[in-house]
Every structure is written in structure tokens, then in C-alpha cells.
C-alpha positions in Angstrom: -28.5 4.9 -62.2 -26.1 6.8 -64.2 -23.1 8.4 -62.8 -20.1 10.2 -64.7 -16.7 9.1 -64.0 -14.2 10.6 -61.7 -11.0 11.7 -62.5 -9.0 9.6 -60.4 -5.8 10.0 -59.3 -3.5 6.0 -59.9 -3.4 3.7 -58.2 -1.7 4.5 -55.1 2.0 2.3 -55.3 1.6 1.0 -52.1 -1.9 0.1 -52.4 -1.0 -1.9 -55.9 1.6 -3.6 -54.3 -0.2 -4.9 -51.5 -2.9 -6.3 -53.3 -0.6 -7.7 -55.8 1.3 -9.7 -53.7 -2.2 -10.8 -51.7 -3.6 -11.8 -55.2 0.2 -14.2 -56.2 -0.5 -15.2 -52.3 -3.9 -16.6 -53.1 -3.2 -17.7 -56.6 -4.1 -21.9 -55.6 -6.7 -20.8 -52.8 -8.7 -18.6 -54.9 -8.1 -20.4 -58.0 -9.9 -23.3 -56.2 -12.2 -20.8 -54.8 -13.5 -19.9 -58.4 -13.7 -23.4 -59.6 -15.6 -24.4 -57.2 -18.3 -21.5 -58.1 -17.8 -22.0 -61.5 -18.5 -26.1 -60.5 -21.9 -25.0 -58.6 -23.5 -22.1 -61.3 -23.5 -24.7 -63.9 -25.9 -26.6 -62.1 -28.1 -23.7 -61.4 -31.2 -23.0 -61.3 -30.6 -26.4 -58.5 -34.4 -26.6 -57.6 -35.0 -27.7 -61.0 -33.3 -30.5 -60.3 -34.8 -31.7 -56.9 -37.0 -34.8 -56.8 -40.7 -33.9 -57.0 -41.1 -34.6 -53.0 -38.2 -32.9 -52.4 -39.3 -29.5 -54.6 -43.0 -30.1 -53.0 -41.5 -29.8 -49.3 -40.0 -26.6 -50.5 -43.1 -25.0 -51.7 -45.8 -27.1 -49.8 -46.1 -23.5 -47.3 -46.3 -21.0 -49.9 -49.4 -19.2 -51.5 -51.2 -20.4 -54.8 -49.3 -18.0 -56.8 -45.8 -18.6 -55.7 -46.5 -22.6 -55.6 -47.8 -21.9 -59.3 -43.8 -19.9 -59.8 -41.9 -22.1 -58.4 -43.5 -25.2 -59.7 -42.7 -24.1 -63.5 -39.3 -24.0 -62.1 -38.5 -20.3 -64.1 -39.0 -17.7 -61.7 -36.4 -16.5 -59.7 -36.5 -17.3 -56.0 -35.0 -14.7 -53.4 -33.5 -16.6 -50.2 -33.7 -14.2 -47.0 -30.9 -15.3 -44.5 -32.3 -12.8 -41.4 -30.4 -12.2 -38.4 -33.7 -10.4 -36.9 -34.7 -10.8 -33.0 -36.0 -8.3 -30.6 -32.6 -7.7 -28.2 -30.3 -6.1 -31.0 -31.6 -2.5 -31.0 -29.9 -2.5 -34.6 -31.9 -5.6 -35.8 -35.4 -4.9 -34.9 -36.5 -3.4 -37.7 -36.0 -6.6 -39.5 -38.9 -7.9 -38.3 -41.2 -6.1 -41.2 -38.6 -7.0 -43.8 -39.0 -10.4 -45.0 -42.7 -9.2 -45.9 -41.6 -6.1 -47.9 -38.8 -8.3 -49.7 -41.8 -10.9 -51.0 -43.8 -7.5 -51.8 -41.4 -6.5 -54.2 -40.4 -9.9 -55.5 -43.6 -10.2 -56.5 -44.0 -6.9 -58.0 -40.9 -8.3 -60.2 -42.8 -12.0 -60.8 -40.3 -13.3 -58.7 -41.2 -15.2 -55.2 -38.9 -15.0 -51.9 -38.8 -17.2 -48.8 -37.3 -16.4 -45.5 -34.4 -19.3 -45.8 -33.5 -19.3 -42.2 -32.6 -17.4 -39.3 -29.0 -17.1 -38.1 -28.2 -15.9 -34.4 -27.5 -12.6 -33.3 -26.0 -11.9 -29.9 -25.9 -8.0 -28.7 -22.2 -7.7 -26.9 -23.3 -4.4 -25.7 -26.2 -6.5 -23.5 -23.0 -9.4 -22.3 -20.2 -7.1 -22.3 -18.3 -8.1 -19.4 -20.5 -11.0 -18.4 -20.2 -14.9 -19.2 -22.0 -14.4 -22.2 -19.5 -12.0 -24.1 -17.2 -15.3 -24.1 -19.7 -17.1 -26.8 -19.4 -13.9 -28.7 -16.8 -14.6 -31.3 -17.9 -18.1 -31.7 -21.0 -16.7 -32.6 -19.7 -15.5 -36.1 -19.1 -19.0 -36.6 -22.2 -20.2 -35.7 -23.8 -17.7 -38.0 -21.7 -18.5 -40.6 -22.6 -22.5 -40.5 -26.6 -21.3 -39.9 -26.1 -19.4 -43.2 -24.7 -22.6 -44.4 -27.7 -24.6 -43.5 -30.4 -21.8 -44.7 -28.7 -21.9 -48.2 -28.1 -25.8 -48.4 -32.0 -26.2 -49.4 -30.8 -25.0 -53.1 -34.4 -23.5 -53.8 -32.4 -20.0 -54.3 -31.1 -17.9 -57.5 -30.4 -15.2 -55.4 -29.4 -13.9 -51.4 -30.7 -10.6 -49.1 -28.8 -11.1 -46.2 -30.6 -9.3 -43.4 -27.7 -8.0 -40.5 -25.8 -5.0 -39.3 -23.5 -6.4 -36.1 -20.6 -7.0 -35.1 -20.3 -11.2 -36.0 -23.2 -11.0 -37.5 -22.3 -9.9 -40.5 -18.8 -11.5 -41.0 -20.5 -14.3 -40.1 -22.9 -13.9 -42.8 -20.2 -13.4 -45.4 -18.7 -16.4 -44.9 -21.6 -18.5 -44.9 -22.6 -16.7 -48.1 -19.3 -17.0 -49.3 -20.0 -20.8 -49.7 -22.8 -20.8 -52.0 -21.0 -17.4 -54.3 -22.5 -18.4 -57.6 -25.4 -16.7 -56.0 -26.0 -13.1 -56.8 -26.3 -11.6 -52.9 -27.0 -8.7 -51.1 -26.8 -7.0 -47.9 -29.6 -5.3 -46.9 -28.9 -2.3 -43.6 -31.2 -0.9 -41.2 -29.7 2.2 -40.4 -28.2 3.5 -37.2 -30.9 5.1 -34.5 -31.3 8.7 -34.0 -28.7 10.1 -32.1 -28.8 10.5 -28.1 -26.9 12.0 -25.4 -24.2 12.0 -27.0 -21.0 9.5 -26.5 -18.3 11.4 -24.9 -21.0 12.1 -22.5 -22.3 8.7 -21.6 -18.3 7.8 -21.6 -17.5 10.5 -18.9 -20.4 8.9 -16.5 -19.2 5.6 -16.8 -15.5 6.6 -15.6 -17.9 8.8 -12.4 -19.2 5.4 -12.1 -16.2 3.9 -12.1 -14.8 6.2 -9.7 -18.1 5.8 -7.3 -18.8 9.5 -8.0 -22.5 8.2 -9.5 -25.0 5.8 -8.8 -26.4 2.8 -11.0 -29.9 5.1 -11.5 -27.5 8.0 -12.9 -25.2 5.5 -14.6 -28.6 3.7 -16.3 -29.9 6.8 -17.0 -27.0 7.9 -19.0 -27.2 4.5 -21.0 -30.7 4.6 -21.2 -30.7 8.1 -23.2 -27.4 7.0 -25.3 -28.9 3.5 -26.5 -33.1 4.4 -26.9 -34.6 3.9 -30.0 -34.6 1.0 -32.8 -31.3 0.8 -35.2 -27.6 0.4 -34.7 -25.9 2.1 -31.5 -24.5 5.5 -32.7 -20.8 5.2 -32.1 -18.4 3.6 -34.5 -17.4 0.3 -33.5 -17.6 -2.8 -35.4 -21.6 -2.6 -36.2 -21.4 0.9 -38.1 -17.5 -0.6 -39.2 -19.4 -3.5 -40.7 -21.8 -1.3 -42.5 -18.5 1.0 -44.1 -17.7 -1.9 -45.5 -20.6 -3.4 -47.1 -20.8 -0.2 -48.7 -17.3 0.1 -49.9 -17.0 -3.1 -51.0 -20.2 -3.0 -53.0 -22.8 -5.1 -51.2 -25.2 -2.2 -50.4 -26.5 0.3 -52.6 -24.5 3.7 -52.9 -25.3 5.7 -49.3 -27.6 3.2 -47.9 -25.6 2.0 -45.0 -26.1 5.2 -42.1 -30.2 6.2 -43.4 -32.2 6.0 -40.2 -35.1 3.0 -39.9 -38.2 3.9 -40.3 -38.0 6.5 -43.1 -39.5 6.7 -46.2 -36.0 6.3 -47.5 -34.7 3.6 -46.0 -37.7 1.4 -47.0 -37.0 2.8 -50.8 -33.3 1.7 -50.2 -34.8 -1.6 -49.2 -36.9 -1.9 -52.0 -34.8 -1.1 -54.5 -31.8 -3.5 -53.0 -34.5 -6.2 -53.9 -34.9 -5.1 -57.3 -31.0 -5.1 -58.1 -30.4 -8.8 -56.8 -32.7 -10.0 -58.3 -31.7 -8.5 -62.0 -29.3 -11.1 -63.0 -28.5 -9.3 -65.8 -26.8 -6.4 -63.3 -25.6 -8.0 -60.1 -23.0 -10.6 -60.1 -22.3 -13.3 -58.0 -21.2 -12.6 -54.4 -17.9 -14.7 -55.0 -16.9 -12.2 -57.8 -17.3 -9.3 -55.9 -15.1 -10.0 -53.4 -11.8 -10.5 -54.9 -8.8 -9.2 -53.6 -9.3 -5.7 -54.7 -12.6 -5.5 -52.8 -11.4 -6.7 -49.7 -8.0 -3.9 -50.2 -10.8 -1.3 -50.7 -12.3 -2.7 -47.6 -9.4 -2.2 -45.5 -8.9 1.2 -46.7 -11.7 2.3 -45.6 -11.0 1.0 -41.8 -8.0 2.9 -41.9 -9.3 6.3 -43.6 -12.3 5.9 -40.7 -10.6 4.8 -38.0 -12.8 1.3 -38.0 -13.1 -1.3 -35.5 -10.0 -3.4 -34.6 -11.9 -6.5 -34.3 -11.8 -5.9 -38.6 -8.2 -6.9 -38.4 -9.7 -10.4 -37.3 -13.0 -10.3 -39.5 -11.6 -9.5 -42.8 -8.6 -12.3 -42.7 -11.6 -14.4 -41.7 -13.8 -13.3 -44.5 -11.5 -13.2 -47.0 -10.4 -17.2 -46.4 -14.0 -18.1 -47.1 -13.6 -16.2 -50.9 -9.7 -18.1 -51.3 -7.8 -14.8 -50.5 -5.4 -14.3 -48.0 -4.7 -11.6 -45.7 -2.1 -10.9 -43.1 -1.6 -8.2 -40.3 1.0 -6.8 -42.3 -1.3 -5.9 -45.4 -3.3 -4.2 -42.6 -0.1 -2.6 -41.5 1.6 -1.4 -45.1 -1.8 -0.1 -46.0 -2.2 1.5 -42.9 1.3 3.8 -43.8 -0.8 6.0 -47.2 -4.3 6.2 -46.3 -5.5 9.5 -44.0 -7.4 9.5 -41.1 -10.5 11.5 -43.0 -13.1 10.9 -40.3 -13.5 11.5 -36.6 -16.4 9.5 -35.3 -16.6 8.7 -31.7 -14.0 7.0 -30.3 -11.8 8.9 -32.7 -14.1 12.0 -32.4 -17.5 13.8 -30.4 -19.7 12.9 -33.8 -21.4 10.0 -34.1 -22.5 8.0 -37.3 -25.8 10.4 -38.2 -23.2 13.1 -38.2 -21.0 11.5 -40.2 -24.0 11.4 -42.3 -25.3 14.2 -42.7 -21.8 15.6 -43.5 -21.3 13.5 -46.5 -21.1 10.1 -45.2 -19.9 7.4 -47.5 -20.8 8.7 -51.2 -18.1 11.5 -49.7 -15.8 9.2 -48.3 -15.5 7.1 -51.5 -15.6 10.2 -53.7 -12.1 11.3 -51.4 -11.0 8.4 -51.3 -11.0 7.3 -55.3 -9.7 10.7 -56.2 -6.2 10.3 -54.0 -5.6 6.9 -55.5 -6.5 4.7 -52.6 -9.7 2.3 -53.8 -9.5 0.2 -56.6 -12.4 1.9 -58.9 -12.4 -1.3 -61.3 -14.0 -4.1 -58.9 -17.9 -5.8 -59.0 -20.5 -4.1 -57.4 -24.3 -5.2 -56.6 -25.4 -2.3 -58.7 -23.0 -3.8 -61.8 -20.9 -0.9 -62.1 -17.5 0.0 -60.6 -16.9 2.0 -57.2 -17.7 5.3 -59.4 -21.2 5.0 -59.0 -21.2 4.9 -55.5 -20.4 8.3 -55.7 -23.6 9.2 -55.2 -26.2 10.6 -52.7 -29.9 8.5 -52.4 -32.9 10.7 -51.8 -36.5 10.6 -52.8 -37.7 13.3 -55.7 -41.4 14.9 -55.1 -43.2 11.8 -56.1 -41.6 9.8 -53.2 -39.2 7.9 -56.4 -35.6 6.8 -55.4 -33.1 8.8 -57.3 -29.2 9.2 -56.6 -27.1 12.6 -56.8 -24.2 14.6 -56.7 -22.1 14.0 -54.1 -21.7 17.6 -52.3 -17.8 19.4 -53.3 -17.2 19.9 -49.6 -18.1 18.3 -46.3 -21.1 19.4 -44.8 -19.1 19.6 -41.3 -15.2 19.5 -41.8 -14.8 18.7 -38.0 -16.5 15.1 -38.7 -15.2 14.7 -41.8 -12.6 15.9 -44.4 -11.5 15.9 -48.0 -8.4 13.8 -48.7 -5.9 17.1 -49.3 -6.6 18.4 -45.6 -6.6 14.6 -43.5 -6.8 14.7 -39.8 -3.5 13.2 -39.3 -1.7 11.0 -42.3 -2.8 8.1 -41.5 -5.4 6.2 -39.8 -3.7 4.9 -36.8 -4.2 1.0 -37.0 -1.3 -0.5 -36.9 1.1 -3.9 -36.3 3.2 -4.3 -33.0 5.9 -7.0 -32.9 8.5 -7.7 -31.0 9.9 -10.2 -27.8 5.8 -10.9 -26.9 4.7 -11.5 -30.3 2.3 -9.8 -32.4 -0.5 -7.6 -32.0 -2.5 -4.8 -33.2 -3.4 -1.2 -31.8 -5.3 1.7 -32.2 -4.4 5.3 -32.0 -6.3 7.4 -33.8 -8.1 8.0 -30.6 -4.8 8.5 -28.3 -3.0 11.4 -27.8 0.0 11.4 -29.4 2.2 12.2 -26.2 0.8 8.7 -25.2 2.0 6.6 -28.2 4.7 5.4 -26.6 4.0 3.9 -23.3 7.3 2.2 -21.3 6.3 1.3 -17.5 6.3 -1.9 -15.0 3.9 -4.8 -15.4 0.9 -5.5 -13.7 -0.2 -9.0 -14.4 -3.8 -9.9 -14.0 -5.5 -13.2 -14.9 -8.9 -11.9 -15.7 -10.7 -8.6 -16.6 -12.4 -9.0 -12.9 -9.1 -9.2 -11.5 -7.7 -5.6 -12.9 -11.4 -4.1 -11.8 -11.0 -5.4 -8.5 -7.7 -4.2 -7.9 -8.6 -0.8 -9.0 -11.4 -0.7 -6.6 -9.0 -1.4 -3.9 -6.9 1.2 -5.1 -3.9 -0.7 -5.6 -3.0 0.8 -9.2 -1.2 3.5 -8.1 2.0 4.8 -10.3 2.8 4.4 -14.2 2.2 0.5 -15.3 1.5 -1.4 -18.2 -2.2 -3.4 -17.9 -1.3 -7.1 -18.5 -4.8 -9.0 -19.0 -4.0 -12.4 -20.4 -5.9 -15.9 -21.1 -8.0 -13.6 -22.8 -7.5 -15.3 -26.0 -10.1 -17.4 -28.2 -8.5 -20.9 -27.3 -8.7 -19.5 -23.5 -12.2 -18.7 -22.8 -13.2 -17.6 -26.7 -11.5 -14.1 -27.0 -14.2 -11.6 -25.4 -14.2 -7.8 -25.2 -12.5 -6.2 -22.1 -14.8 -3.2 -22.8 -15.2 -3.0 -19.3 -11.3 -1.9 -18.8 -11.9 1.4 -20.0 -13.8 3.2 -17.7 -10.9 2.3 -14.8 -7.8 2.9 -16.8 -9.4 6.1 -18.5 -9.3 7.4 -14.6 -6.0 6.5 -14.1 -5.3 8.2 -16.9 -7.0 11.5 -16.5 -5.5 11.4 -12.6 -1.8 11.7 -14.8 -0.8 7.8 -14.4 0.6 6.8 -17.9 -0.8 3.3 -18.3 -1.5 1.2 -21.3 -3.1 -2.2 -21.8 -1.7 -5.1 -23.1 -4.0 -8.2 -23.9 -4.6 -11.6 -25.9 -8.2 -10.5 -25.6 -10.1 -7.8 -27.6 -11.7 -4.3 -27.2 -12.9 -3.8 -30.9 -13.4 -0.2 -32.3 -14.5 1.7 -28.9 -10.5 1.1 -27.6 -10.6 5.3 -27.0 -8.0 7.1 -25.3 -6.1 4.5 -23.6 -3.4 3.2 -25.6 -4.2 -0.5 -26.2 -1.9 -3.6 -27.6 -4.6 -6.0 -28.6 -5.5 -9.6 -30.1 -1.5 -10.5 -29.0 -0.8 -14.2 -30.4 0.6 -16.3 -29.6 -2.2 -16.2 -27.0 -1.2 -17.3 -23.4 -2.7 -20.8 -23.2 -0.6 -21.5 -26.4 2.6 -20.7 -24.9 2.6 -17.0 -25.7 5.5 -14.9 -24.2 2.2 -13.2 -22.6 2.1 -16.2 -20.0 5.8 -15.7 -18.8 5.1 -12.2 -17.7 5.9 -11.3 -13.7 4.9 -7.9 -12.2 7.0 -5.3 -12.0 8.8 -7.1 -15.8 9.3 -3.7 -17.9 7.2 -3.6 -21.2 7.7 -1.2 -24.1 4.5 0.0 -26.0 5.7 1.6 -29.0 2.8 2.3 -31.2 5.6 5.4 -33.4 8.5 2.5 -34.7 5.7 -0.6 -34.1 7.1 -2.8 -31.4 6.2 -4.7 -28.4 8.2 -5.4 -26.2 9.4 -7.3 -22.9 12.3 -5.7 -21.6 13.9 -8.7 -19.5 17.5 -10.4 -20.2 16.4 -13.5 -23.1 17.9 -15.6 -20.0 15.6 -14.9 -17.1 12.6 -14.9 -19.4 13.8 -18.6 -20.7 13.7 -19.5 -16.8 10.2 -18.4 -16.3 7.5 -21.0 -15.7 4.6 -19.7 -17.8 1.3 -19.8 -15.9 -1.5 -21.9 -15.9 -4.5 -20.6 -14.2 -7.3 -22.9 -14.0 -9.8 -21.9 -16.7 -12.4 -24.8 -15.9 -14.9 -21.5 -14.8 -14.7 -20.4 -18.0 -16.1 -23.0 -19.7 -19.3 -23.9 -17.8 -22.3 -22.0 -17.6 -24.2 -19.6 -19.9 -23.7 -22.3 -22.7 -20.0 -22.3 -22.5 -19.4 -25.8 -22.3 -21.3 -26.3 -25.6 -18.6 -24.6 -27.3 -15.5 -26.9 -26.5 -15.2 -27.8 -29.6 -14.6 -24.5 -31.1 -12.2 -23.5 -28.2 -9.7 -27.0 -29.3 -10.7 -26.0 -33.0 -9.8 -22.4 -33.4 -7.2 -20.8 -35.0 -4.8 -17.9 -34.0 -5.8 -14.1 -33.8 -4.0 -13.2 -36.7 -5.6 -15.7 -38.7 -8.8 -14.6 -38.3 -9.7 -16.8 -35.1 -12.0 -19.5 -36.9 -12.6 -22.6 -36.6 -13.0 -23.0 -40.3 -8.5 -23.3 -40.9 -6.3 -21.0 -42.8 -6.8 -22.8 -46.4 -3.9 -24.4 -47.7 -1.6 -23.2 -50.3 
């Protein structure tokens, strides 16, 4: 693939700065980082070195042929780490992958092996249940099954095989662990779209308000989420897929073509042939350096991405030696526009986004205002330039990239950098007397960005629904959900805390939320202070909080505050609910460990540590 360079605008001030002062922040981490690759590639290919049982185990299930490869130890071997199971819509398609991939490795004289499976929990399927309290841990866990697929060192190369919303964090930083190896990630595409998502949101909050049944309610679901692929709004599935693509571990446009087509299995086939040119793709721990993981939060900001991102990239980015803070999120957030508005943010969904240009557009934008480092490692061996560049299948059924289009194919979806949607993309840092958070506005009116009312304190998600059932929220108040956070009960999405505050809302209530728990990139229209830390159980400010206390959501000059004399909140007596419920049942009390392990919000939530200095 041959593409002509852009002229590009500089690089943006701000956007130097930030990563310069991430990169002199990461000097010893990443320095150590490198090493450590440098340390593992000289002993590649490792299988070569394995004792003859060892090396027999390896290929003792393979055909004639690729025993025949591997046992003259000079073919490359492709390593599949697959996230496939039947319950994530956006997953299934998987399931025919791993054949195609050893199709086209053989077509190449290579051989690949499915290395392991990692888990892959749907949150839209335990959203709001038990489950959904596992379902940050689960990155973790993915991340150490990665580890454990990969530590058989029969591998030159890595297709990782996932799309959601841990899953592919967690992937990364399993990955990240063995980044002498040249890896890719390999998308399924989002499902056709549906009723559409401003519909399905107005019958949950007529469900919420008892004006529909569960048939009408599942009958609205049922038509929104009804076919194979990724769910159509952009949360932190399509948020993870952005990303991949922006910071160069698909192939230019792959990331939003639908399974099943005869281009996404040419996407497919052709990701194989690029990993496994180790002439062209470099090793995953090269490609993401600090200027990779800037590009990545650019594009959260310029499409107003998932919030759960502002925990998933510091995460990511510790497993490659860089470190990232809330305020790199925060400066950054200040020059890039809002060029996008996908539903929350929007009525479009992902196909939309698209069909109007999608990400060959978006990059093209966002390269020629300055914002994207252009000189950075990409699968394809070239620079972010060449993903400036539309995929589509000539009249013999051959891949073949193009132009990217001059203007957007729908201007309401998406925009060119000189006419934004608003400035900027409306992620941004709260601090102030009750710590840190993060909120998202890009989907809230602006008359609502500042939100200062009485507290109403609840314990648990169940609590607040209950209470609006009763209809005891009556009046302006601030939403106080607390031992929400990942030491607590493992940090779960309050998704369910929508619905009943968007009807306050829409009745004229001004109400906001404020929470050490999350609500990921579907926040919407309800002005939400998220992922606060210090988190209750830790002796966040959060814990202190009496109804009635005044708090101060100001989402214009970024601060949180609790609006009581320094005295009287000194006297309080934090609270300490019992949380024993929330550790028992649905596999919860397997997971102890990582609840007495992890780490704070804003330092990605792991149980891996913030590396040292």
C-alpha cells in the first residue's frame, strides 16, 4: 500500500508538551521496559531452543505439514490469543477465525496455532446484576490468560482476536509482556444497525417510569442488540476499536466493517499477511510508545470515547513503561474538537460514523490540524499517513486502499477539523474538597454543566432505584452512589442509574451524579462525576457525605466540590456499610485477592502496581 503524504499542520504545542513531559516521566520505566524486549528478541526464535519433548508437546496435535515446519524450527509460527465465545454478540464471529488465520499462514509457508483462550464477559448481559462486579477484574484476568497463552514461546508473531470493553485492554497488557513479538489486533466489525439508540433509550426511561411493560421494554432491546458484531453505540467496545486503529494495531479502516462481508474477511486475511512480514511490522512494544498512546487519547477526546479509557489507557500504558495521569487526559482534552457525534453524544451510531468517513476521515482531520503524532510504528510499517485510507475490494474481489473522501459523507455525524462540533471533546478532570474524578459532557447540555444542589446519599445502585420508585426524589439534588469503587465491590457500571435520573431530568429536576463507581462511554445526558478516588472504603471524602451536605459539580472551571465548613466535615464519622454481600456469590469471593490488591482509579485500577520510578 502506497499512500502520499499529507501536509500536516505541527505539532500542536500542547500536544508536544504533554507527551514530552509523559516521555521524561517514563524515562527509567520505559527504559526498563525496552531492555527487557531487547533482553527477550535476542533469544528469539525461543522454540528453537526448547528441549526435544518440550518442542514435541508443542506440535504433537498439528498436521503432517506443519509438524514437518515447525520441526525444522524456520518457519514462522502465528500465536492466536482469542477472546471468542457465543454470549458477546461482538465476538461470535470469531469462532471461524482461527481457521482462516492457519489458511492464510499456510498460504505464506507459515503455520498458526490457537495459543489460548482469554475470558470475555458481556456487561451489557450483567449490567446491574452481581456479575457486572467481576467485570473490571476481568481485564486482569485476560491480561494474565494472555500471559499464560504466550508463555509456551512456540510464537514469532500475535493475532489477538477481541473487540470489548476489558477485553481488549486486557489483551494489551498481556501482549505487552511478550512485545518483542510483532502483534496484531484483528476486529469483527459492529452489527448492522437497529432501532436505533435514542429510541431504545426513550423506552427504558417509559420503563423506568412504569409507562411500558417488560415485553415492550424486551422488545425494544431485542431489535437494538439482534444480529452478530459489536453493539452499535459508542461506548468502550467501538472506543476500543478507535483506538486500535489510531494507534496502529489494525489495518487502515478496518475497525467499523460489518462481519460477515466479503470485506471484512479480506481485512482479516490481509491483517495475517502483515504480521507475519517481519520485514514490515514491528514489535508490539515499539508501537506503543508515548506518542501512540497521546494519539490514542486524542482520539477519545475528538470522538467523545468511553470514560472507562481514562482508566484503560493509564493501565495499558504501565504494561509498555509509560506513564499516564488524569491530567494528560485533562490538558489534552483543552485543543482537540469534538468532530463526531455518535450516540451518547449524537442519534448516529458507529455504521454511520462509517459510512460518513469513519476513521481514514478522522485521522486524515485530525493529522492535518496538528493533533496526532504522524511519525509513530504502525502494523502496516509506515507512519499514521497511511492510514489515511479507505479499504474496499476492486472487481476481482482484491483488497485495495483509497482516497479518503474531501468531505464527510454526513456532516451531522461527523466533521472536518475547521468546523468542530464544539472545541473540544468534553472529557475532562474534576478536583476539589472530594478528590478527583472524571466527567463527560459532550453529551450534556450545556445549561447543565454546572450542577450545585443538596446531597442524596445512597449506599448502592439498588438503593437510588428504590428510592425513585417510591418517589422520594423529588426537588434539585446531587446523586451520591458510593462504595462503588474497585476495592469496594470491584468498581461496576451504574448503567442502570440512567434511565431514573434521565426522568428526573426531563420532569425539570436538575440532578447530577456523583460516584466512586463507573458508567463508561453511554454516561448521556445526565451530568456525571465519575471513577472519584480516593474511593469510599479508602477513606475518600465520598464516605463523609450526609444528605442534604451541598455539592458543587462544576464541569466549566473543573472542580468538585463539598460545600461544608473544613470543621464539621473533620467531625464526620465516615461510613462503613457492611459490604460482606458483595463479595459472595456469582464468583465474587474468588476475586478477594484482587479487591486487597488493586490500585486506585486514577491509576488505572490494576492489580498489576503503578511501576516504580
Amino acid at each position: 500500500m502506497t499512500i502520499n503524504p499529507l501536509n500536516n499542520r505541527a505539532l500542536n504545542d500542547r500536544v508536544g508538551e504533554v507527551t514530552e513531559r509523559i516521555r521524561q516521566r517514563s524515562a527509567g520505566t520505559r527504559g526498563r521496559y525496552l531492555a527487557g524486549l531487547d533482553a527477550a528478541a535476542s533469544a528469539k526464535p525461543s522454540r528453537n531452543r526448547l528441549g526435544c519433548a518440550n518442542l514435541a508437546h508443542g506440535f504433537a496435535a498439528c498436521g503432517a505439514g506443519d509438524k514437518a515446519r515447525l520441526r525444522g524450527g524456520d518457519t514462522l509460527n502465528l500465536g492466536i490469543v482469542t477472546a471468542y465465545n457465543d454470549i458477546l454478540s461482538a465476538h461470535q464471529p470469531y469462532e471461524t477465525y482461527p481457521a482462516l488465520i492457519r489458511e492464510v499462514a499456510h498460504e505464506l509457508g507459515a503455520t498458526a496455532q490457537v495459543a489460548g483462550g482469554v475470558p470475555a464477559m458481556c456487561d451489557g448481559v450483567t449490567q446491574g446484576e452481581a456479575g457486572m462486579e467481576l467485570s473490571l477484574f476481568s481485564r486482569d484476568v485476560i491480561a494474565l490468560a494472555t500471559g499464560v497463552a504466550l508463555s509456551h514461546q512456540m510464537f514469532d508473531a500475535v493475532a489477538c482476536l477481541g473487540i470489548c470493553d476489558k477485553i481488549v485492554p486486557g489483551l494489551i497488557i498481556g501482549a505487552l509482556s511478550f512485545g518483542h513479538l510483532p502483534t496484531v489486533f484483528v476486529p469483527a466489525g459492529p452489527m448492522p444497525s437497529g432501532l436505533p439508540n435514542d429510541e431504545k433509550a426513550k423506552v427504558r426511561q417509559l420503563a423506568a417510569e412504569g409507562k411500558v411493560g417488560r415485553i415492550a421494554l424486551l422488545d425494544a432491546e431485542a431489535s437494538s442488540y439482534h444480529a452478530p458484531g459489536t453493539c452499535t453505540f459508542y461506548g468502550t467496545a467501538n472506543s476500543n476499536q478507535m483506538l486500535m486503529e489510531i494507534m496502529g494495531l489494525h489495518l487502515p479502516g478496518a475497525s467499523f466493517v460489518n462481519p460477515g462481508t466479503p470485506l471484512r474477511e479480506a481485512l482479516t486475511r490481509e491483517a495475517v499477511r502483515r504480521v507475519l512480514d517481519p520485514g514490515t511490522c514491528p514489535p508490539l512494544g515499539w508501537v506503543l510508545d508515548e506518542r501512540a498512546f497521546v494519539n490514542g487519547i486524542v482520539g477519545l477526546h475528538a470522538t467523545g470515547g468511553s470514560t472507562n479509557l481514562t482508566i484503560h489507557l493509564i493501565a495499558m500504558a504501565a504494561a509498555a513503561g509509560v506513564r499516564l495521569t488524569w491530567q494528560d487526559f485533562a490538558d489534552l482534552a483543552e485543543v482537540v474538537p469534538l468532530l463526531c457525534r455518535i450516540y451518547p453524544n449524537g442519534k448516529a451510531d458507529v455504521n454511520h460514523f462509517h459510512h460518513a468517513g469513519g476513521m481514514p476521515f478522522l485521522i486524515r482531520e485530525l493529522l492535518s490540524d496538528g493533533l496526532l503524532h504522524e511519525d509513530v510504528q504502525t502494523i502496516i510499517g509506515q507512519g499514521l499517513s497511511s492510514y489515511v485510507a479507505e479499504p474496499s475490494l476492486d472487481e476481482a474481489g482484491r483488497l485495495r486502499w483509497g482516497a479518503v473522501r474531501d468531505d464527510s459523507g454526513d456532516r451531522d455525524v461527523l466533521r472536518l477539523a475547521v468546523e468542530p462540533f464544539q472545541p473540544t471533546g468534553g472529557l475532562r478532570m474534576l478536583s476539589g474538597s472530594l478528590g478527583t474524578a472524571v466527567i463527560k459532557v459532550s453529551a450534556v447540555a450545556p445549561e447543565r454543566h454546572v450542577i450545585e444542589a443538596p446531597a442524596r446519599v445512597f449506599d448502592s445502585q439498588e438503593a437510588l432505584q428504590h428510592a425513585f420508585k417510591a418517589g422520594e426524589l423529588t426537588g434539585d439534588f446531587v446523586a451520591v452512589v458510593r462504595f462503588q469503587g474497585p476495592r469496594a465491590n470491584g468498581m461496576p457500571e451504574l448503567h442502570k442509574l440512567m434511565p431514573p435520573l434521565g426522568v428526573l431530568q426531563d420532569r425539570g429536576q436538575r440532578v447530577a451524579l456523583v460516584t466512586d463507581g463507573r458508567l463508561s462511554g453511554a454516561s448521556g445526558k445526565v451530568p456525571a462525576a465519575i471513577h472519584l478516588t480516593p474511593e469510599a472504603v479508602d477513606g475518600g471524602a465520598i464516605a463523609s457525605i450526609a444528605d442534604g451536605d451541598p455539592i458543587r459539580v462544576d464541569a466549566v472551571a473543573g472542580t468538585l466540590e463539598w460545600l461544608v465548613d473544613p470543621a464539621v466535615r473533620a467531625a464526620r464519622t465516615p461510613a462503613r456499610p457492611d459490604l460482606s454481600a458483595n463479595h459472595v456469590g456469582v464468583g465474587r469471593e474468588m476475586f478477594a485477592g484482587f479487591r486487597a490488591l488493586v490500585g486506585r482509579a486514577d491509576d488505572g485500577a490494576s492489580i498489576f502496581g503503578v511501576p516504580p520510578s
